[in-house]
KOLSE-147586 format. One record per residue (C-alpha): z, y, x; residue in one letter; residue number from 1. Coordinates in Angstrom, 3 decimals, always signed. Each point is the difference from the previous one (the first is absolute). Example, Ala and Ser with C-alpha at 12.3 -4.5 7.8 and 13.67 -1.06 7.14 Angstrom:
2
SITE          z          y          x   r     k
SITE     +7.800     -4.500    +12.300   A     1
SITE     -0.660     +3.440     +1.370   S     2
end
This chain:
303
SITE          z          y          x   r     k
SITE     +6.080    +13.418     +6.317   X     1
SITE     +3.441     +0.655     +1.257   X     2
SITE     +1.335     -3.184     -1.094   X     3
SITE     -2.120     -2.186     +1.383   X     4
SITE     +0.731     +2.157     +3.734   X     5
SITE     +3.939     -0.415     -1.052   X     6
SITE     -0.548     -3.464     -0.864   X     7
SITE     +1.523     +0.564     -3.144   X     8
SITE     +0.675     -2.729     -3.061   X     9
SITE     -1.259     +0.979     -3.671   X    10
SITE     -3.426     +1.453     +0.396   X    11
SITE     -1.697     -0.211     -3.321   X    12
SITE     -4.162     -0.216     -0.037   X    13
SITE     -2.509     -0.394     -2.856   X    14
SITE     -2.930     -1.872     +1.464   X    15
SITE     -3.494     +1.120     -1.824   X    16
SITE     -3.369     -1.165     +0.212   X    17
SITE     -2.873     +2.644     +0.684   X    18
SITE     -2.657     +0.206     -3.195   X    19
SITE     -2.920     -2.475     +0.453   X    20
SITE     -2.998     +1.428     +2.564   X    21
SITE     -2.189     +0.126     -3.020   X    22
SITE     +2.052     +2.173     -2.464   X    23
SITE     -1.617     +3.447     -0.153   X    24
SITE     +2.327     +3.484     +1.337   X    25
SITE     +0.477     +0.557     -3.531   X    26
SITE     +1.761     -3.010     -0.759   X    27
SITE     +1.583     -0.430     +3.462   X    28
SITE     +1.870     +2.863     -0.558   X    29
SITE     +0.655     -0.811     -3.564   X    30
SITE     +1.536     -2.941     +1.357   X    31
SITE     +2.295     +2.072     +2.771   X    32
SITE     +0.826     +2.061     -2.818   X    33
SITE     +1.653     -2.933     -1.952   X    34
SITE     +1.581     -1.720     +3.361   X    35
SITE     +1.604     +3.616     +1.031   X    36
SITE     +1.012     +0.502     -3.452   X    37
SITE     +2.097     -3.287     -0.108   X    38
SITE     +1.721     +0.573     +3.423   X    39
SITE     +0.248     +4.248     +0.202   X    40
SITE     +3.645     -0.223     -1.537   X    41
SITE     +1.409     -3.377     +1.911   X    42
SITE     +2.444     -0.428     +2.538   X    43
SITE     -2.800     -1.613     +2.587   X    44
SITE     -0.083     +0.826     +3.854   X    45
SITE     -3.658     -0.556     +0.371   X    46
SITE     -3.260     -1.794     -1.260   X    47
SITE     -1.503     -3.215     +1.817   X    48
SITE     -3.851     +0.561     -0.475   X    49
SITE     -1.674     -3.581     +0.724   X    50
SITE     -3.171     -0.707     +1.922   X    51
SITE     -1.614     -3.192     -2.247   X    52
SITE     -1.863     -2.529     +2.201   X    53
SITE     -1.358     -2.988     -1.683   X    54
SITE     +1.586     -3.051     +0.480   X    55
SITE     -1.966     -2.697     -1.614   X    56
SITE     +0.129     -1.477     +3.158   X    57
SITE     +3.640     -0.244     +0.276   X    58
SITE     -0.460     -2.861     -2.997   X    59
SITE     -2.317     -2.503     -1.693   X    60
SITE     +1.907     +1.096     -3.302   X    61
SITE     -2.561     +2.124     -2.154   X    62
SITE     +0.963     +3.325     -0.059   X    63
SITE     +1.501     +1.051     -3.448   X    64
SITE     -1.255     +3.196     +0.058   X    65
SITE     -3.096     +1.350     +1.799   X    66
SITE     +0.263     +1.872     +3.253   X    67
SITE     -0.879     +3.964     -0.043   X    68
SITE     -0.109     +2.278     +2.784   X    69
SITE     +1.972     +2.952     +0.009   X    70
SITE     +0.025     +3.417     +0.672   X    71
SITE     +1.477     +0.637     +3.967   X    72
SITE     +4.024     -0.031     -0.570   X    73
SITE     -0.248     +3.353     +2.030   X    74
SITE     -2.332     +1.721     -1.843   X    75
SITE     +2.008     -0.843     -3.038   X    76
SITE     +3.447     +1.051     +1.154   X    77
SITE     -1.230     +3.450     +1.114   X    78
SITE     -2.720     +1.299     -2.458   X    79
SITE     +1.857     -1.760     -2.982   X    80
SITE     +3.482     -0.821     +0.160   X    81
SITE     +1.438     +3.536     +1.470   X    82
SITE     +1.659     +0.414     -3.426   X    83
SITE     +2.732     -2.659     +0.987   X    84
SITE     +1.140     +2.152     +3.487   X    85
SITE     +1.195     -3.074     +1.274   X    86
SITE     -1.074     -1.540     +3.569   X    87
SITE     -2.709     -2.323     -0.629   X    88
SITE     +0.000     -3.634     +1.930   X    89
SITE     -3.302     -0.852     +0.920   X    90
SITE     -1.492     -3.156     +0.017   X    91
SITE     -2.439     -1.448     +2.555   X    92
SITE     -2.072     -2.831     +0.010   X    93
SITE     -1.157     -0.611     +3.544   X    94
SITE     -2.246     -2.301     -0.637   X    95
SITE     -2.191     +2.152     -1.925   X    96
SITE     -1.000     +2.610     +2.675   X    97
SITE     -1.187     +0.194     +3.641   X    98
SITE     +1.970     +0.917     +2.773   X    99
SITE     -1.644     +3.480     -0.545   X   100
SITE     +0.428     +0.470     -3.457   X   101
SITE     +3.975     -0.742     +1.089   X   102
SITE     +0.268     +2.494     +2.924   X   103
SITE     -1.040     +2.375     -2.121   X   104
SITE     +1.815     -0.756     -3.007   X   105
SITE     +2.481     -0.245     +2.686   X   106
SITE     -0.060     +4.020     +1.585   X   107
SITE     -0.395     +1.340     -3.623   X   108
SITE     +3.331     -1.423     -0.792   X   109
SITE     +2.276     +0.329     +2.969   X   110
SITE     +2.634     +2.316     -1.098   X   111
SITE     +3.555     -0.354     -0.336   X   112
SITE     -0.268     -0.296     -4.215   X   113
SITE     -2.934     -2.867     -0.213   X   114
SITE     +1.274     -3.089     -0.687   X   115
SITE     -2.303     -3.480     +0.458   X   116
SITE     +0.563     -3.671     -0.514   X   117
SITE     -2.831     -1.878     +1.635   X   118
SITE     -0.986     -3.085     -1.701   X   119
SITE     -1.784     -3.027     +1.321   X   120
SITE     -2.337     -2.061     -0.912   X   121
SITE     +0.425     -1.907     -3.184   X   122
SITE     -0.847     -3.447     +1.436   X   123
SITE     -0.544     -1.424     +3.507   X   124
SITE     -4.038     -0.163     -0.656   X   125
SITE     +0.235     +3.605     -1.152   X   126
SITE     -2.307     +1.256     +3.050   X   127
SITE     +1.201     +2.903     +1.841   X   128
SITE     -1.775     +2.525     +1.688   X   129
SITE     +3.378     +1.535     +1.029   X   130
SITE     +3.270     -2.444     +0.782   X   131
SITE     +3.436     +1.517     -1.090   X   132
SITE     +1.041     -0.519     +3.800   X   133
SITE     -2.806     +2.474     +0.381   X   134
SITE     +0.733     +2.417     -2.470   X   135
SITE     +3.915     -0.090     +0.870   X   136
SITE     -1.136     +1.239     +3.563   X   137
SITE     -2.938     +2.574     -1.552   X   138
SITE     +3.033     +1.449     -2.192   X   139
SITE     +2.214     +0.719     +3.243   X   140
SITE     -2.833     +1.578     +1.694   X   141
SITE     -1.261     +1.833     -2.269   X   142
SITE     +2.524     +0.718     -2.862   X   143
SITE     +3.286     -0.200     +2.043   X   144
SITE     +1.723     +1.974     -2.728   X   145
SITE     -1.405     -1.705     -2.949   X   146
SITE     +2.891     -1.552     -1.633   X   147
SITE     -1.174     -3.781     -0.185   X   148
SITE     +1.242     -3.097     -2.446   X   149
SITE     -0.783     -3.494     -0.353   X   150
SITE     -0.650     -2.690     -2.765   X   151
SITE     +2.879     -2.559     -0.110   X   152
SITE     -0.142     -3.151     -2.615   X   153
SITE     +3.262     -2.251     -0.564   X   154
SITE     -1.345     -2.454     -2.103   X   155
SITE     -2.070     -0.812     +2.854   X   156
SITE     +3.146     -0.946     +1.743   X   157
SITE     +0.857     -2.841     -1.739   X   158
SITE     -3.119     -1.958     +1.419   X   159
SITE     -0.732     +1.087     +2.984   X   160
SITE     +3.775     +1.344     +0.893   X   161
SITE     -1.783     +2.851     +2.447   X   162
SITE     -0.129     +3.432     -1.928   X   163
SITE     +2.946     +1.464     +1.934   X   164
SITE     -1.708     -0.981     +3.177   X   165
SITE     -3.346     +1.716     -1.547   X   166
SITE     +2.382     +3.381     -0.654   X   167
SITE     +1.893     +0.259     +2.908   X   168
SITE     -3.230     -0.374     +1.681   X   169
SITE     -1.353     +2.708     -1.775   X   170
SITE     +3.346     +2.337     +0.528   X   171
SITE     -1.115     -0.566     +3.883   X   172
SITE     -3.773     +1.199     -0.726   X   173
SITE     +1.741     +3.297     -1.679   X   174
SITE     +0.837     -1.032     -3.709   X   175
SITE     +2.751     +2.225     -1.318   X   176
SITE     +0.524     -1.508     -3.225   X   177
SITE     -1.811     -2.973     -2.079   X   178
SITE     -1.779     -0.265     -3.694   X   179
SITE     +0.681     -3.506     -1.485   X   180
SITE     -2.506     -1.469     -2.448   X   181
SITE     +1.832     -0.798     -3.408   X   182
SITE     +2.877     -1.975     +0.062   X   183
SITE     +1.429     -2.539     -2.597   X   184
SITE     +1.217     -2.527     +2.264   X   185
SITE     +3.845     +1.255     +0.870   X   186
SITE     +0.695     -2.586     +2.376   X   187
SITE     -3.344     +0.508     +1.940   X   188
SITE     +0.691     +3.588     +0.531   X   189
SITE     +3.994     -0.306     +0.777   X   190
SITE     -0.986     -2.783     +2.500   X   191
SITE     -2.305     +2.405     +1.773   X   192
SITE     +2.419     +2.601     +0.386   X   193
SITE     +2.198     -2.983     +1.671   X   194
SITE     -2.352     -0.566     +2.599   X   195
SITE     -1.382     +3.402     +0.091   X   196
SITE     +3.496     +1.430     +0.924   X   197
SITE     +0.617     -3.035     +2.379   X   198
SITE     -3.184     +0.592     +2.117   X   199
SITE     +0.319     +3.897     -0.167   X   200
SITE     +3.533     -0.534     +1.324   X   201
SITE     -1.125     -2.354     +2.988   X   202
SITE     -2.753     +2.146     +0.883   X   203
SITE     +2.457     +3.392     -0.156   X   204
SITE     -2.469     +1.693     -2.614   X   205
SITE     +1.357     +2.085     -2.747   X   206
SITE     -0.192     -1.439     -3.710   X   207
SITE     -2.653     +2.187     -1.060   X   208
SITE     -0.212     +0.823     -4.136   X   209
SITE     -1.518     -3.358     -2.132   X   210
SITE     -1.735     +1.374     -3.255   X   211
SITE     -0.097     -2.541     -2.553   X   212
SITE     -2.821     +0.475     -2.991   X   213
SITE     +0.729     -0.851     -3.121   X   214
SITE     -2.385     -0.604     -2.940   X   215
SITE     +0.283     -0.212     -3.682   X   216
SITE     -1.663     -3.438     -1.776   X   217
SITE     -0.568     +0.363     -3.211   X   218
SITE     -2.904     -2.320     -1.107   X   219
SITE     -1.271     -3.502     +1.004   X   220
SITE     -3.316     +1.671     +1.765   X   221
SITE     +1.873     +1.788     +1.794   X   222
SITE     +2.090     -3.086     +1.197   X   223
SITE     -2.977     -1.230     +1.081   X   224
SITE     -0.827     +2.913     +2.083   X   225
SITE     +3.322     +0.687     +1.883   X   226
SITE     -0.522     -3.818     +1.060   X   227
SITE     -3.602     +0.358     +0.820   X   228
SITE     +0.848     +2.980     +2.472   X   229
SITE     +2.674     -2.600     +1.433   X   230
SITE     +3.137     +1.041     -1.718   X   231
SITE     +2.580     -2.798     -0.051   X   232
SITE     +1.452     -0.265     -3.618   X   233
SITE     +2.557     -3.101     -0.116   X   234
SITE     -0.709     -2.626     -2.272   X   235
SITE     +3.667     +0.131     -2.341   X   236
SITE     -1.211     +3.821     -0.451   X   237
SITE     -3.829     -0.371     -0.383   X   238
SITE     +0.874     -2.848     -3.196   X   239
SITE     +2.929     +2.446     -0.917   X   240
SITE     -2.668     +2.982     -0.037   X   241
SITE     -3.186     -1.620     -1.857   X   242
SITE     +2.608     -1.818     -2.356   X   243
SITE     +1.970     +3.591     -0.647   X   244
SITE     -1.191     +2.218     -3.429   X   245
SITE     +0.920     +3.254     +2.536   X   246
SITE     -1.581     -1.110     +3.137   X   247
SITE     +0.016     +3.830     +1.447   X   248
SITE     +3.581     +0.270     -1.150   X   249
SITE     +1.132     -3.281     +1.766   X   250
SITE     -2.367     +1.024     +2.976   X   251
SITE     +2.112     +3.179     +0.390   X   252
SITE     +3.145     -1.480     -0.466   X   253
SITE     -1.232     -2.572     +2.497   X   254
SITE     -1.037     +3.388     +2.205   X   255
SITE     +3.071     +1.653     -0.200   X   256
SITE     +1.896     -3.119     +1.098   X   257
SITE     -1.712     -0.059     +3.206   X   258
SITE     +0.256     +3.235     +0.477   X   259
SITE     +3.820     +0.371     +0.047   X   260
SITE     +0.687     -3.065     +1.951   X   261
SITE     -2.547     +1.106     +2.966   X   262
SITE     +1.216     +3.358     -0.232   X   263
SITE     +3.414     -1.599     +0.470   X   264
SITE     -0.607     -2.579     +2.352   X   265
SITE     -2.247     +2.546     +2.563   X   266
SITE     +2.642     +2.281     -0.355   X   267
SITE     +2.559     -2.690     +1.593   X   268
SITE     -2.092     -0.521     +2.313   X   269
SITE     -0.750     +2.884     +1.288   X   270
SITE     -3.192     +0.203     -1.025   X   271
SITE     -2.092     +3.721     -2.062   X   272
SITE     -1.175     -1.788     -2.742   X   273
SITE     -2.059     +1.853     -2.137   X   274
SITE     -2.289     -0.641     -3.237   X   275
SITE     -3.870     +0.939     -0.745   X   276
SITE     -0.650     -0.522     -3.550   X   277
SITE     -3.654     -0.564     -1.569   X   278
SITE     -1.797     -1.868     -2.608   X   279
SITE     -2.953     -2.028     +0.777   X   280
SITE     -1.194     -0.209     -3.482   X   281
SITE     -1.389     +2.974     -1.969   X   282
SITE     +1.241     -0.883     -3.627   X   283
SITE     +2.104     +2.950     -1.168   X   284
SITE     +3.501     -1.851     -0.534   X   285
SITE     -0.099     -1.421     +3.397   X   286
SITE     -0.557     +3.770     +1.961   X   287
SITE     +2.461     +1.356     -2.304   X   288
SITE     +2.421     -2.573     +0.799   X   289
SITE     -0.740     +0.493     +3.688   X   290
SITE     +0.966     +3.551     -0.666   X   291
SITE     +3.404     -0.657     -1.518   X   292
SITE     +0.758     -2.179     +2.833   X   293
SITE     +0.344     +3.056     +2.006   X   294
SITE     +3.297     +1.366     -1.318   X   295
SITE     +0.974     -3.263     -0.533   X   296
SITE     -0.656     -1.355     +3.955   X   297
SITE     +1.572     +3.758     +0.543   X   298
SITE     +3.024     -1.021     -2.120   X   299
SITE     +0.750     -3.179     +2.249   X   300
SITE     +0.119     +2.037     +3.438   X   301
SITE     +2.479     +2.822     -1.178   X   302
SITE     +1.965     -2.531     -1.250   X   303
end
């Protein structure tokens, strides 16, 4: 994707989850069918295909809805989503496969127009039968022109106040650009990109493009579930939200907020900030909303 190589601001993504392991060709393909038909006519510069992994271990909190494998994100984008004829970024779960099973994932996909983003594991007693150290080094071996991307996660920042050191690490393993995981928390993510642009500055790296996901809310379940998967909603907005007659509506206008002011403030600073839009909840008003945020998130970085 040439703007990832140019380090370019305002890429657009639509992030989609692969159809359950257990759905039949039939109704796998039914289910492309719909997911092409939705984005075949939108201004998007690619698709993020995930890689689930369970992570009832990253929480004692019951898990609102139950965990499904899915079809391989690889699998999906080539046999299913070649309607869209836009690069496809491919998630990868190390944690999930041996060493083997990653070298040759690896070799299949080491050409200039594969794009990865390695994920890790979901909690520290995940076990591992390949580290991301590990797989980082496997990928330069083996996949040198594999063009590689990383997880990033602001609202982790405000606790722990190390996600820029986890990215700029990850820029030194090879990361070219960076996925977040949904962000509602403005402050979290603009005081990231403070210390992100600090350290990258110290350590002479460039700033490398920051893709921010946004995702509709429109129902109390699936307020539940953004926070089980550890997205930080503020409290003022979560009351504002379950108290609101329109939750999706005040969710996007909540969304679109965020978006303009990160736009803006990357921008300042130097830093390609881009967007990757999905919806983690399969109720009909919430994908179509995800949809329309498209030309709308489009709208905000040609302005």
């Amino acid at each position: 994707m040439e703007q990832i190589h140019q380090r370019q601001a305002g890429i657009v993504l639509y992030g989609l989850t692969p159809p359950k392991a257990t759905n039949t060709p039939s109704q796998i393909q039914e289910i492309a069918a719909r997911q092409c038909a939705r984005l075949k006519n939108s201004t998007i510069d690619g698709v993020v295909v995930y890689d689930l992994q369970d992570e009832a271990q990253r929480t004692n909190q019951e898990r609102p809805f139950p965990f499904l494998e899915t079809i391989d994100p690889a699998t999906y984008a080539s046999s299913y989503l070649k309607e869209l004829s836009t690069p496809s970024i491919l998630y990868r779960a190390i944690g999930k496969y041996t060493k083997a099973q990653t070298q040759a994932w690896l070799e299949e996909h080491n050409n200039a127009a594969a794009l990865c983003v390695f994920v890790g594991a979901a909690s520290r007693t995940q076990q591992m039968t390949l580290s991301m150290q590990e797989a980082y080094a496997l990928k330069r071996e083996v996949a040198p022109d594999l063009l590689l991307g990383g997880i990033a996660i602001p609202e982790r920042h405000m606790k722990k106040h190390d996600e820029h050191e986890r990215v700029v690490r990850k820029v030194e393993e090879g990361c070219s650009f960076f996925v977040t995981q949904a962000v509602y928390d403005l402050e979290a993510s603009k005081r990231f990109l403070d210390d992100y642009v600090a350290l990258s500055q110290a350590k002479n790296l460039p700033l490398v493009p920051i893709v921010f996901t946004l995702t509709p809310c429109g129902s109390e379940k699936t307020l539940t579930f953004m926070k089980w998967l550890g997205i930080h909603i503020p409290s003022m907005l979560e009351e504002m939200l379950l108290a609101s007659d329109d939750m999706l509506g005040g969710s996007m206008a909540h969304i679109r907020y965020v978006a303009k002011m990160l736009y803006m403030y990357g921008t300042a600073k130097g830093v390609p900030v881009g967007f990757n839009i999905e919806s983690v909840a399969i109720r009909k008003a919430e994908i179509e909303a995800s949809i329309a945020l498209i030309d709308e998130v489009r709208a905000i970085i040609l302005n």
